[in-house]
C-alpha positions in Angstrom: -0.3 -49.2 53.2 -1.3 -45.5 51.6 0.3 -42.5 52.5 -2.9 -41.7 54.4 -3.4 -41.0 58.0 -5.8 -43.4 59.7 -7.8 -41.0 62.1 -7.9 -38.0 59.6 -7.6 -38.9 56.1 -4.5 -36.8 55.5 -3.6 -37.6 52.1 -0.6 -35.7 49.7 -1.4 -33.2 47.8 0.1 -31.5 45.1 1.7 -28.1 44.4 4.6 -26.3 42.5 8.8 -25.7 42.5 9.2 -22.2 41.1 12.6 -22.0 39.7 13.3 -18.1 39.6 15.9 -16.1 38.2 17.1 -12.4 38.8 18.2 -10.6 42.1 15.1 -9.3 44.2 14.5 -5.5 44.0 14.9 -5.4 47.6 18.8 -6.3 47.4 18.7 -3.7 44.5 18.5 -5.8 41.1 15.7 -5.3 38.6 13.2 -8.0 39.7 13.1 -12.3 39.9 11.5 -13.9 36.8 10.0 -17.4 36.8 11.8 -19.6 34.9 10.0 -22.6 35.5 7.1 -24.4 37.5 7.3 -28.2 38.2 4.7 -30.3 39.8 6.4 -31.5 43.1 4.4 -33.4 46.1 3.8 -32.2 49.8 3.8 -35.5 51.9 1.9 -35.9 55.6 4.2 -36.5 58.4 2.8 -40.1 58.9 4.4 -42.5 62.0 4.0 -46.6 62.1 1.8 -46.8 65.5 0.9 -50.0 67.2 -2.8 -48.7 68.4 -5.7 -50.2 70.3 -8.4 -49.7 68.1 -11.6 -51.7 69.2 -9.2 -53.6 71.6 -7.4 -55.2 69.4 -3.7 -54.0 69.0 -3.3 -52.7 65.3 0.2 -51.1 63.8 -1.5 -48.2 61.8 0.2 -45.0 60.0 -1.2 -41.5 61.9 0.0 -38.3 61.1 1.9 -36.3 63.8 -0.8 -33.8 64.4 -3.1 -36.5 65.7 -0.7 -38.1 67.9 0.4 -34.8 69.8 -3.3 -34.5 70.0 -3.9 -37.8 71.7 -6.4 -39.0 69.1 -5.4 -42.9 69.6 -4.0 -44.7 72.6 -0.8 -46.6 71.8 -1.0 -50.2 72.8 1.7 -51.7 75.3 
């Protein structure tokens, strides 16, 4: 199975780790500097569901969002 939501297509996406260095000028340093960027992944909050899904029970991954929304009905 992906990391993909069934219902929306919720996939990862990519983004950065800034590494800085420095104190902030708010707590009275001279400024933070960026030391660094590495590529890092933000994963969906997928959950193994058995579902009904045109009556037949299926055990599918959905991301959290759609299950507090009610999107699929679990099956018993």
């Amino acid at each position: 199975m992906s990391k993909e939501c069934y219902i929306c297509k919720k996939k990862p996406v990519t983004g950065n780790t800034v590494a800085r260095r420095g104190m902030a000028k708010s707590k009275g340093g001279v400024g933070q500097r960026i030391t660094g960027r590495t590529l890092r992944r933000f994963l969906p909050n997928l959950q193994p569901v058995n579902a009904l899904i045109d009556g037949k029970k299926m055990k599918v991954r959905v991301c959290a969002k759609c299950l507090k929304a009610g999107k699929i009905t679990k099956a018993a």
